[in-house]
Backbone bond lengths (Angstrom), bond angles and torsions (degrees), N, CA, C in turn:
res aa  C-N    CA-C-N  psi(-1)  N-CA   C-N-CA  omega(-1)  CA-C   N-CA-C  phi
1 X - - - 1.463 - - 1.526 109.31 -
2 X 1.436 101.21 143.08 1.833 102.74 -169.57 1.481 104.72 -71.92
3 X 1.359 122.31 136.18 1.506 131.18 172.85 1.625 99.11 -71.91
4 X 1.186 97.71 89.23 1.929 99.72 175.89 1.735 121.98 -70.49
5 X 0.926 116.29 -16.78 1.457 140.21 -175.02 1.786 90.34 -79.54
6 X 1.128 126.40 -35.87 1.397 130.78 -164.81 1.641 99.32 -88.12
7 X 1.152 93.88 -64.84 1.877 108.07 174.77 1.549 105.57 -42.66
8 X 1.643 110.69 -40.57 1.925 96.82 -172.71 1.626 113.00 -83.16
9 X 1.573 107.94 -4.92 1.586 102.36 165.42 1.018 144.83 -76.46
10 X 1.986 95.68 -24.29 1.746 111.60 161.41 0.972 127.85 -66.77
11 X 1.483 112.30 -15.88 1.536 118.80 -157.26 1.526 100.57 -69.36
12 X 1.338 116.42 178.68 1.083 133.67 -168.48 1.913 102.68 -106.09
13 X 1.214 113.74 143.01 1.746 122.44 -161.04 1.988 99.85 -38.55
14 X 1.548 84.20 -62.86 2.138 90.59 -177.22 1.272 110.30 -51.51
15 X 1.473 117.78 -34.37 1.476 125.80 -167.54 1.904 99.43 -66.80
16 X 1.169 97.91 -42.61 1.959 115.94 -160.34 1.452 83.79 -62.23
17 X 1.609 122.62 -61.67 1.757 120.20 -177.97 1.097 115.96 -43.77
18 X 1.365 122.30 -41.93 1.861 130.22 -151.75 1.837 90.40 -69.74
19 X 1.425 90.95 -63.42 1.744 105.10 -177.54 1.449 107.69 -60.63
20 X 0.990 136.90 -79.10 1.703 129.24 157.02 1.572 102.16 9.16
21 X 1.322 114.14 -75.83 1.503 121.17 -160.95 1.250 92.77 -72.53
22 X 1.057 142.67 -25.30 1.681 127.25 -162.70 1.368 102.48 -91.84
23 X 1.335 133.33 -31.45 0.723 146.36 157.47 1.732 124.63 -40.60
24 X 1.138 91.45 -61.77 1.708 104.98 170.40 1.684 118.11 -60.31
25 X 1.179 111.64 -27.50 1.460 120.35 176.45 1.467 103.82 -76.44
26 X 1.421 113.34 -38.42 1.791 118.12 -171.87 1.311 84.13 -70.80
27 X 1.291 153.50 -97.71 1.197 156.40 -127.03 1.559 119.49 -73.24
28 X 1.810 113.42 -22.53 1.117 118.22 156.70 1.741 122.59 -58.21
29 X 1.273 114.88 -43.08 1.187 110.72 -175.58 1.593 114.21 -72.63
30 X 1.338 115.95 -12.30 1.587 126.70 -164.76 1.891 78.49 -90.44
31 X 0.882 120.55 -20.98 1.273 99.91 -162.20 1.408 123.78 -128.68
32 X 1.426 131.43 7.10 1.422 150.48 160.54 1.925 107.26 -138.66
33 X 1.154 110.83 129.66 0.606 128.34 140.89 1.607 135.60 -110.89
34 X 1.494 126.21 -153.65 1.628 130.55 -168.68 1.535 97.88 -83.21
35 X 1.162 117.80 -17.59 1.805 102.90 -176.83 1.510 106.83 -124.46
36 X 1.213 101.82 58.89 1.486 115.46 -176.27 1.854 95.92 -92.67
37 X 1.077 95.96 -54.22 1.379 86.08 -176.59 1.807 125.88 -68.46
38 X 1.346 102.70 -24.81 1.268 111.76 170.69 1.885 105.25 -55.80
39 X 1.277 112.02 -59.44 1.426 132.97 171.07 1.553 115.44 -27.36
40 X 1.488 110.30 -47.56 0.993 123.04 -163.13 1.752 101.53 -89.95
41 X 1.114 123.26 -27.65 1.643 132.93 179.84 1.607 85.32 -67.22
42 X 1.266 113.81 -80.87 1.832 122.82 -164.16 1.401 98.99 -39.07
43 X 1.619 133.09 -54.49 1.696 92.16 168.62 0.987 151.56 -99.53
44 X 1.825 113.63 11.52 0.862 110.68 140.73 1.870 142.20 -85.78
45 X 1.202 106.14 36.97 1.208 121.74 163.54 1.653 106.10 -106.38
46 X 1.119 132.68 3.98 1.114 136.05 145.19 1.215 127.90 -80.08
47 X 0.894 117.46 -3.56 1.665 108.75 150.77 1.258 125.70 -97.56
48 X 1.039 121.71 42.12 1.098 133.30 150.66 1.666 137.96 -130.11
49 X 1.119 82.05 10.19 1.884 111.95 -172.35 1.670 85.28 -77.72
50 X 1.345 85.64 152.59 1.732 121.60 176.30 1.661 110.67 -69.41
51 X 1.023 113.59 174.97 1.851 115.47 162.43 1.105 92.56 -73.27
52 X 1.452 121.18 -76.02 1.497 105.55 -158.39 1.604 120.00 -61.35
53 X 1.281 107.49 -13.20 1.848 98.51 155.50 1.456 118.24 -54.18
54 X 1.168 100.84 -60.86 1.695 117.85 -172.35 1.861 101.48 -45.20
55 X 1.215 112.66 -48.59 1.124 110.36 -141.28 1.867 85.51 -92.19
56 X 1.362 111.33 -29.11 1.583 101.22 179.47 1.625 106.05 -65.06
57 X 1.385 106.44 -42.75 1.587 95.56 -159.67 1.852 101.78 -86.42
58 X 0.904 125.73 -2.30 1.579 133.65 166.50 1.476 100.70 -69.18
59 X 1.215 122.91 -45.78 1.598 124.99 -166.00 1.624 91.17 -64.14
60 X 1.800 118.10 -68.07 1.484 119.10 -162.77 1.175 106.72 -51.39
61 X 1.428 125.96 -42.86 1.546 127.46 -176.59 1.563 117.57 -68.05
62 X 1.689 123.65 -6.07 1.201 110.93 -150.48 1.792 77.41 -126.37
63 X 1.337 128.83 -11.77 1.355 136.52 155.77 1.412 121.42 -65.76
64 X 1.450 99.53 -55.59 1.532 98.68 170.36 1.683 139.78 -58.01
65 X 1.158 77.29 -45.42 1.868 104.95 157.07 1.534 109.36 -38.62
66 X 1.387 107.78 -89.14 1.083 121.80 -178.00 1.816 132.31 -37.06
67 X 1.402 88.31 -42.06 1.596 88.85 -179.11 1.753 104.34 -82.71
68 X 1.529 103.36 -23.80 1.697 101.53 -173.43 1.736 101.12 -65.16
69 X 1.131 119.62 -39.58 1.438 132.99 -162.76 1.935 100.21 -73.49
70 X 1.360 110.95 -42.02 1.319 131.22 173.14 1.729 105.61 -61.65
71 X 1.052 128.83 -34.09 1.651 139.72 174.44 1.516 116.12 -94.63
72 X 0.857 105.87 -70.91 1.572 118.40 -155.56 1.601 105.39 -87.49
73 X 1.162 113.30 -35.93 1.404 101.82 -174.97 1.729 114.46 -107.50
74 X 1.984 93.94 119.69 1.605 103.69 -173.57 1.350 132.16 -22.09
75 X 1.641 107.51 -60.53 1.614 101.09 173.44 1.222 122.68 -68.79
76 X 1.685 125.47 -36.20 1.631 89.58 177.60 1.415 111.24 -88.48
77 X 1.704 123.19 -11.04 1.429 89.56 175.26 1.546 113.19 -78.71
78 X 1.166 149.26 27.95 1.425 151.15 -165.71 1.813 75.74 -110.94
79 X 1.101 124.84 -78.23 1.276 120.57 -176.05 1.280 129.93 -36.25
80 X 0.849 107.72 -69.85 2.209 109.97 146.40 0.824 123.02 -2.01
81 X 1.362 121.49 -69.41 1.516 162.37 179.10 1.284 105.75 -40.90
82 X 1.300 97.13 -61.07 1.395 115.56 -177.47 1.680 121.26 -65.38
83 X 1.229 78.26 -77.05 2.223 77.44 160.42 1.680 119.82 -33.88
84 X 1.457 116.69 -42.45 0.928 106.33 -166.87 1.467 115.91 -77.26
85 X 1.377 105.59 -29.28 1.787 114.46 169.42 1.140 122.23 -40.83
86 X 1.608 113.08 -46.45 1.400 137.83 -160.04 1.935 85.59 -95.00
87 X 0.855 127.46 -1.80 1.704 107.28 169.61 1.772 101.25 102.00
88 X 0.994 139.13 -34.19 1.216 151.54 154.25 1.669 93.90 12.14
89 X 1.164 144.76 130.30 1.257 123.52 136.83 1.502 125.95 -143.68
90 X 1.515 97.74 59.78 1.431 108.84 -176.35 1.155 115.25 -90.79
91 X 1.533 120.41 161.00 1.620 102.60 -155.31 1.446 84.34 -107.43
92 X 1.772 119.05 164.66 0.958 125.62 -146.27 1.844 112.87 -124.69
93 X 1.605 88.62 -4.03 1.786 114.86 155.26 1.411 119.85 -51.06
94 X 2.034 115.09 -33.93 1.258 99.42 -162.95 1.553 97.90 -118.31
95 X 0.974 94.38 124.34 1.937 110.11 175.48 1.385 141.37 -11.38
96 X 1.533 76.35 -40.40 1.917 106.06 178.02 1.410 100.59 -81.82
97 X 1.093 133.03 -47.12 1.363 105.81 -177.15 1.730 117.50 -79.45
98 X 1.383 134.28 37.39 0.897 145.19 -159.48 2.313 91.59 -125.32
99 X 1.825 86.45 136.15 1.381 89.91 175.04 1.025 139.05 -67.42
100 X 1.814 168.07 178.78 1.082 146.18 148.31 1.771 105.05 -76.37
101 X 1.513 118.39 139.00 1.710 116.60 160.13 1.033 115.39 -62.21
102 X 1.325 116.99 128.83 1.431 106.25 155.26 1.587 115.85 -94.94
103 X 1.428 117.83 175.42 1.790 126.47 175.93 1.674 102.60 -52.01
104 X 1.744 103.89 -50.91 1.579 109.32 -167.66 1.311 117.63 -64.36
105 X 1.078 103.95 -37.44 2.003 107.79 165.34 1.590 116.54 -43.16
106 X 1.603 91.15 -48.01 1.842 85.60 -161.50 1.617 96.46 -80.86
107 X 1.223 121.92 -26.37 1.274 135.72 -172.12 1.330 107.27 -58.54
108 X 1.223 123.00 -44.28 2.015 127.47 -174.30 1.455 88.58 -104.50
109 X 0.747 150.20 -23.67 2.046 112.59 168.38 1.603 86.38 -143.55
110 X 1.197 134.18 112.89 1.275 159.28 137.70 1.648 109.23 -36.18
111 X 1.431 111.43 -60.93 1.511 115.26 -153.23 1.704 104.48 -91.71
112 X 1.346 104.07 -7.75 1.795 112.75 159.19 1.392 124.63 -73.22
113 X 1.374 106.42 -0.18 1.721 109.78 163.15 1.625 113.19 -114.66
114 X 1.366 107.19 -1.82 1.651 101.56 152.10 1.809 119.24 -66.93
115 X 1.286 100.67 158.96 1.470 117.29 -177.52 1.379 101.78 -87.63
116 X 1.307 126.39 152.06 1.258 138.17 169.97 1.250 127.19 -49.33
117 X 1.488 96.36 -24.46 1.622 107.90 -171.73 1.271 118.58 -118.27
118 X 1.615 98.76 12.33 1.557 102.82 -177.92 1.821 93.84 -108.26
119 X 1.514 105.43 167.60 1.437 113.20 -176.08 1.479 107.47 -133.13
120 X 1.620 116.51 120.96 1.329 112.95 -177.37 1.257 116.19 -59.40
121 X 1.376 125.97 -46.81 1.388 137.54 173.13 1.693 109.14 -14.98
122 X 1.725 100.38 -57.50 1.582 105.10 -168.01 1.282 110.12 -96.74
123 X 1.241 126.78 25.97 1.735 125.01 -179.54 1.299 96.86 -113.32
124 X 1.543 120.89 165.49 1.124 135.31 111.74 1.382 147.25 -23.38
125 X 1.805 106.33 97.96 1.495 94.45 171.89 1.787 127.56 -74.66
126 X 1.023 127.54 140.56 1.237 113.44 178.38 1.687 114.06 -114.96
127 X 1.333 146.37 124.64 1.021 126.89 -172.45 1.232 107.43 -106.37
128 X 1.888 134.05 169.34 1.197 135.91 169.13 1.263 108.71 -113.69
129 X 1.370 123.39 131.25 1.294 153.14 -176.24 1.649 93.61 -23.82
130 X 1.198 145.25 -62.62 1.306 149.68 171.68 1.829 103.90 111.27
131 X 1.825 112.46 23.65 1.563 95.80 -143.61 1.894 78.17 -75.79
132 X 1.301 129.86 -30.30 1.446 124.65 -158.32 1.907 108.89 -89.61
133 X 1.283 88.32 10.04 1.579 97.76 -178.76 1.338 89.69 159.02
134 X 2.084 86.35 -163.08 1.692 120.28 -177.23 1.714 86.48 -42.93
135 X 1.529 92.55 157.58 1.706 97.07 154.47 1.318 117.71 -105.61
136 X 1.261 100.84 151.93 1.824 102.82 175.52 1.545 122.88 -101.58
137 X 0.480 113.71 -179.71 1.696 140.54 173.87 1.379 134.26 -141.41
138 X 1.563 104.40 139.45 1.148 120.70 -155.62 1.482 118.37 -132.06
139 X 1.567 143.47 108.90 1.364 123.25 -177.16 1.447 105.16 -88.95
140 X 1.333 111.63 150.19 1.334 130.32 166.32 1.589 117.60 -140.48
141 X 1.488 101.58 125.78 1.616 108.95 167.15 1.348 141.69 -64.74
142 X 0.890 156.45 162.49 1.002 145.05 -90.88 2.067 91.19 -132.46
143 X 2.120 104.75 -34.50 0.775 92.20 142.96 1.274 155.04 -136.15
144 X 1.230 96.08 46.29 1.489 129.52 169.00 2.121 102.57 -60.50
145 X 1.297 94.69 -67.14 1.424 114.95 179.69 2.015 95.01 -41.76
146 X 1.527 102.78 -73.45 1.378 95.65 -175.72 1.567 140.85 -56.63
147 X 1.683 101.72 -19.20 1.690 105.18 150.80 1.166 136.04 -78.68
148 X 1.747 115.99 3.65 1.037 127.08 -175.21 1.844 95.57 -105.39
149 X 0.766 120.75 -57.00 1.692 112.55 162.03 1.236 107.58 -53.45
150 X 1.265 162.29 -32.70 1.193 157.41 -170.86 1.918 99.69 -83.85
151 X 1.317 108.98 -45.26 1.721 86.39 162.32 1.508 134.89 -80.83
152 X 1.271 102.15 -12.67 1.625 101.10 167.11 1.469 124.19 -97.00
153 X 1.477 111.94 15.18 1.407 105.15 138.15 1.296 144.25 -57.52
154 X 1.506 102.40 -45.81 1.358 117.20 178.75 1.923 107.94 -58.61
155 X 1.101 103.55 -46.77 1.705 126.04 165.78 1.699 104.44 -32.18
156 X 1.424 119.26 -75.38 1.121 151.68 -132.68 1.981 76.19 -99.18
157 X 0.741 115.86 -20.40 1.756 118.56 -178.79 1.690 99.15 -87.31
158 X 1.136 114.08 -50.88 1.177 127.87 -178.27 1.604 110.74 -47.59
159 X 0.936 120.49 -68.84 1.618 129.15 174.73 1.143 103.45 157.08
160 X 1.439 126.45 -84.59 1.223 147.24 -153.57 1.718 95.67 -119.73
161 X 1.208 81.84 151.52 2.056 106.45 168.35 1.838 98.05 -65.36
162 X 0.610 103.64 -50.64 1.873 107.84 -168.36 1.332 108.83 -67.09
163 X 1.746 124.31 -43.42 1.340 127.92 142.79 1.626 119.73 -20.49
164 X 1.262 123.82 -79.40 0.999 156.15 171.88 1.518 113.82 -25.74
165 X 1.416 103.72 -46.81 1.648 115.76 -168.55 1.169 81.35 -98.61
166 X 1.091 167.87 -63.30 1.676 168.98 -135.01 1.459 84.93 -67.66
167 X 1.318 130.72 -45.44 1.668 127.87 -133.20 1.853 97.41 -71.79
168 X 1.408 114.97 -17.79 1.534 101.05 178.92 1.218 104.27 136.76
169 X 1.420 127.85 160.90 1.706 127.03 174.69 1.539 99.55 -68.30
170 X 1.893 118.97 -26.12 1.544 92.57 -161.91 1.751 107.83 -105.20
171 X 0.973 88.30 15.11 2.187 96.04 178.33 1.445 102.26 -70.37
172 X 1.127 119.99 130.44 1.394 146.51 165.84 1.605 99.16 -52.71
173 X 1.328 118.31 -48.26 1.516 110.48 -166.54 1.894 98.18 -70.28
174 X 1.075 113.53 -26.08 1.749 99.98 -176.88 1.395 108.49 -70.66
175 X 1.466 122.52 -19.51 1.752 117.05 -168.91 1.349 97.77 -76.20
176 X 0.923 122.98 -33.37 1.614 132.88 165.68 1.518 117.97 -20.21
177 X 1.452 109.94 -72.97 1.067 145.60 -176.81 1.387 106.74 -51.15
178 X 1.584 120.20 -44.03 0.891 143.03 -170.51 1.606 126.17 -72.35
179 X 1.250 101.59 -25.26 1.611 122.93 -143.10 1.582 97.39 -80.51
180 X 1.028 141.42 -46.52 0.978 139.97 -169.71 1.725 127.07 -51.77
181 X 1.766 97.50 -61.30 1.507 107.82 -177.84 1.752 101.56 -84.58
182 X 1.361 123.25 -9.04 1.490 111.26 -171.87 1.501 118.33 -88.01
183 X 1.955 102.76 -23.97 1.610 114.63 -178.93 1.428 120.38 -82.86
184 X 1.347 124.37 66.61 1.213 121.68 175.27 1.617 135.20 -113.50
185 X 1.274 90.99 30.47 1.656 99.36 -155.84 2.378 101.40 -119.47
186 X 1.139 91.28 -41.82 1.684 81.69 -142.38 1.499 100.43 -96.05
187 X 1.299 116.25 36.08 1.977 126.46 151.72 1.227 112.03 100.98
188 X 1.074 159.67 -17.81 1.390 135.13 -166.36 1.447 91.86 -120.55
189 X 1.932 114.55 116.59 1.407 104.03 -150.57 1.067 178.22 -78.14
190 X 1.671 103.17 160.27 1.635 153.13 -174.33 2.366 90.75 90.98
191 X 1.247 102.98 15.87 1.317 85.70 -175.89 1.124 114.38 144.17
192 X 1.582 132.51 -48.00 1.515 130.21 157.99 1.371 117.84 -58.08
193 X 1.641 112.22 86.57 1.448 128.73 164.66 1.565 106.99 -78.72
194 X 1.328 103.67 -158.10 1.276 115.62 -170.31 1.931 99.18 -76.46
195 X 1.443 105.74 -178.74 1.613 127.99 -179.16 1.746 79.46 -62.29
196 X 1.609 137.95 -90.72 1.068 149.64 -114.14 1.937 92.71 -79.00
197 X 1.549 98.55 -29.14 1.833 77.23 -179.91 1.897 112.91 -112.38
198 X 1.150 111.15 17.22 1.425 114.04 -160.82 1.698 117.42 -164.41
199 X 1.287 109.72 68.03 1.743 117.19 -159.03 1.354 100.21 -112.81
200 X 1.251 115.46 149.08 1.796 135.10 -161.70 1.377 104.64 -58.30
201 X 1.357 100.79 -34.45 1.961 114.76 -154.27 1.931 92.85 -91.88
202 X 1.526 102.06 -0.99 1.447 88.02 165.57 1.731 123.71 -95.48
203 X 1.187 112.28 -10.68 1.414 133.46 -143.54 1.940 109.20 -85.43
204 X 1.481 93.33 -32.17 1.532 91.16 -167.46 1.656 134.84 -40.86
205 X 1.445 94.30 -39.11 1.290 127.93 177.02 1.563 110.80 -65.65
206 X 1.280 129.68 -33.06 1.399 144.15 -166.80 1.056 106.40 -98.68
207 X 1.073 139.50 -58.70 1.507 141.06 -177.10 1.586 111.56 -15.35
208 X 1.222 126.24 -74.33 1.523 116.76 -170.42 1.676 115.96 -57.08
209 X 1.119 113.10 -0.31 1.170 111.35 -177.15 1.685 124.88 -119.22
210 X 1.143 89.14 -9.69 1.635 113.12 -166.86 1.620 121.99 -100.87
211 X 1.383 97.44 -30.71 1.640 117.04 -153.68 1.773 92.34 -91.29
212 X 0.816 118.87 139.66 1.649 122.78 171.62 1.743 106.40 -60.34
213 X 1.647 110.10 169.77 0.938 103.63 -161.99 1.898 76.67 -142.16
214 X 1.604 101.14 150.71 1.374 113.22 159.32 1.392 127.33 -46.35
């Protein structure tokens, strides 16, 4: 695959703009669409939710997750699978009995943390810089990508990142912040599915257990 990042340094200054802008048009559409603003109301109407909001709709999201990731998606259901052969019979609802990722997992089969029902063809590849090793890769949908811009508005409203994280465990603008290293679990890929099965404001709780480790 052509190193395009290499190709836009030779280019010539008008050439660097033309591509620049074309560029910006490709990545705009991956990343707003028509109910962006609707998107952007729904979480910020979460900040104003109760604990026991937070904590009910964290539970459904952190159920749903779990069992989708437990089914549908190759590596952990191969793992499942596996436990269960071996006599294993821990149930797979509660968090704790769930493995830590490592880098090398996602690193030797990539497309075993897609969902069954997701299609690489139509995602987003995303790559990682590779500076601490191999680089990885990651698919993301189309609106996966757009709920993830739709919470860093509220962020990006805020002022600053440090703003943002100050604002409280239950501010919509901190899941934002969050979203990236905490979504790695529930299939479309390594875990960034769509808004409806895999949302930022579910994640807080999961993170230490979920997120790969060096």
């Amino acid at each position: 695959m052509p190193d395009w990042l290499k190709i836009y340094h030779r280019l010539p200054y008008p050439a660097k703009v033309l591509a620049a802008g074309a560029r910006g048009r490709y990545l705009s559409r991956w990343r707003y669409g028509a109910d962006v603003a609707a998107q952007v109301e729904e979480i910020l109407a979460r900040d104003t939710w109760t604990a026991g909001q937070w904590h009910a709709h964290t539970e459904e999201r952190l159920a749903f997750v779990l069992q989708r990731a437990a089914t549908q998606v190759p590596y952990y259901r191969e793992q499942w699978q596996h436990r269960r052969r071996q006599g294993d019979r821990a149930a797979w609802d509660v968090l704790a009995n769930w493995p830590l990722l490592t880098k090398d997992a996602l690193r030797d089969n990539p497309r075993a943390f897609v969902a069954d029902d997701c299609d690489v063809a139509a995602m987003f590849p995303e790559h990682t810089s590779g500076t601490t090793g191999k680089p990885l890769v990651v698919w993301l949908s189309r609106q996966t990508i757009r709920t993830w811009f739709a919470y860093s508005r509220p962020a990006r409203a805020a002022g600053t990142a440090s703003a943002a994280m100050t604002a409280g465990p239950s501010s919509a603008a901190s899941w934002s912040l969050r979203w990236s290293a905490a979504s790695r679990l529930s299939g479309c890929g390594t875990g960034r599915c769509t808004s409806s099965i895999c949302r930022p404001s579910t994640w807080p709780r999961t993170t230490s257990r979920l997120t790969w480790r060096p």
